[in-house]
C-alpha positions as CSV (number, residue, x, y, z in Angstrom):
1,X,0.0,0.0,0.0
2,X,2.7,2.2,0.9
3,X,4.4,1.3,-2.8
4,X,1.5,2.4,-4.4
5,X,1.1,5.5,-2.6
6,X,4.8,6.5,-3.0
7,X,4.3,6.2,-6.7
8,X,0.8,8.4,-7.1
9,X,2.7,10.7,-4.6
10,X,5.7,10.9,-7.1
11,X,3.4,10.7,-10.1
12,X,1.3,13.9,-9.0
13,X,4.5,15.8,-8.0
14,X,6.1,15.0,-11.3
15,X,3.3,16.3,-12.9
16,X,2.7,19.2,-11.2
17,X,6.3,20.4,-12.0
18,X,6.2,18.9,-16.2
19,X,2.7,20.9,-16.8
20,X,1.8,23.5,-14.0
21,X,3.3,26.8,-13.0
22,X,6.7,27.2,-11.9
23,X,7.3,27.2,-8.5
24,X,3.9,25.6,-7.6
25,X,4.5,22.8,-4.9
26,X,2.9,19.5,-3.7
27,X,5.0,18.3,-1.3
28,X,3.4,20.1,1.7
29,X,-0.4,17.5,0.9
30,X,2.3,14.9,-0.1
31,X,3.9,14.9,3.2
32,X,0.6,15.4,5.3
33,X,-0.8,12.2,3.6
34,X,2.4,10.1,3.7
35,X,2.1,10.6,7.6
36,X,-1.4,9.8,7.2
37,X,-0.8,6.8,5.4
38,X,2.2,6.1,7.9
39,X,-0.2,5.9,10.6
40,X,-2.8,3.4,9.1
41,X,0.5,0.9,8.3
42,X,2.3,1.3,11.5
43,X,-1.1,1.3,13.8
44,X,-4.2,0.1,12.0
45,X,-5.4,3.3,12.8
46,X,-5.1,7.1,11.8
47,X,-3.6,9.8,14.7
48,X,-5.5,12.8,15.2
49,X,-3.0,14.9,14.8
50,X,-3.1,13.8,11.5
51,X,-6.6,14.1,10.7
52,X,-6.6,17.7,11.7
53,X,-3.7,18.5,9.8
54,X,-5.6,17.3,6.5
55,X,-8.8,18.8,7.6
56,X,-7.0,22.3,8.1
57,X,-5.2,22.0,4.6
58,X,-9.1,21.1,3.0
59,X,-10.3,23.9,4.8
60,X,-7.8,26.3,4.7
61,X,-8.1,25.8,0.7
62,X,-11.4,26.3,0.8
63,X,-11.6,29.3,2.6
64,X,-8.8,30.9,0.5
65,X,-10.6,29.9,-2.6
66,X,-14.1,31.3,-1.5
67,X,-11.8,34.6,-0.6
68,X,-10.4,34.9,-3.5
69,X,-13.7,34.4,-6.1
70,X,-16.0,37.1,-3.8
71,X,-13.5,39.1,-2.3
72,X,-9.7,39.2,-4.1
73,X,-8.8,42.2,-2.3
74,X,-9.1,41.4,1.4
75,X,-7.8,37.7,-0.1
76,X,-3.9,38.4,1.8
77,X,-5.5,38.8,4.5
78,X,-6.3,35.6,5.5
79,X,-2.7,33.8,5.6
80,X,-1.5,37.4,6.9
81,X,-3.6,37.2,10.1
82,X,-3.1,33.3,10.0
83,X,0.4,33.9,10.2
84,X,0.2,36.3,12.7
85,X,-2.2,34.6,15.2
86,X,0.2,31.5,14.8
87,X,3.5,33.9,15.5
88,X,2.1,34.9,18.4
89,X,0.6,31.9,19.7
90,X,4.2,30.7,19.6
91,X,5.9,33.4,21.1
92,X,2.9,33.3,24.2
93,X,4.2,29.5,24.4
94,X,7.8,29.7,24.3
95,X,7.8,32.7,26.8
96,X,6.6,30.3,29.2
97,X,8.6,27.4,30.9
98,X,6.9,24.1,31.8
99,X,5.6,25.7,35.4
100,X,3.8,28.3,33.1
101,X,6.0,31.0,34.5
102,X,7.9,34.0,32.1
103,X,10.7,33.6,30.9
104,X,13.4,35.0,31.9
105,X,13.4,34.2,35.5
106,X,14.3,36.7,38.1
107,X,13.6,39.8,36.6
């Protein structure tokens, strides 16, 4: 199963780079579904974590696609304020050591 995957996988990015526009990538999906797929053959099952990274790709696509057929203008703002929520959702978290106190200490 995994062959067979690895070869549509390789197929679809070949593809992609012989007929579609230049600098246009596949490998992001590719990767989220090879761990999918990774999951089923190591477990029997597939991890959330995996699940949710597929669903947010389906939807994130579909959002950006509904943004940019009604509203092309306000259409950067979407992976802007993505980007932005996500930057500072990290920062938040890596200020913060495992106690859930700021970091630096002392001060």
């Amino acid at each position: 199963m995994l062959a067979v995957a690895a070869l549509a996988m390789g197929g679809q990015s070949g593809l992609v780079r012989a007929v579609g526009p230049p600098g246009f990538s596949t490998t992001y999906l590719t990767g989220v579904l090879t761990g999918l797929l990774v999951d089923v053959a190591r477990r029997g099952t597939v991890g959330r974590l995996s699940m949710a990274l597929l669903g947010a790709l389906v939807v994130g696509a579909a959002s950006g696609g509904l943004l940019v057929a009604h509203a092309a203008r306000a259409a950067p703002a979407l992976p802007t304020g993505l980007v932005a929520l996500v930057l500072l959702a990290s920062l938040t978290s890596l200020a913060r050591d495992a106690e859930g106190r700021l970091w630096p200490h002392g001060e």
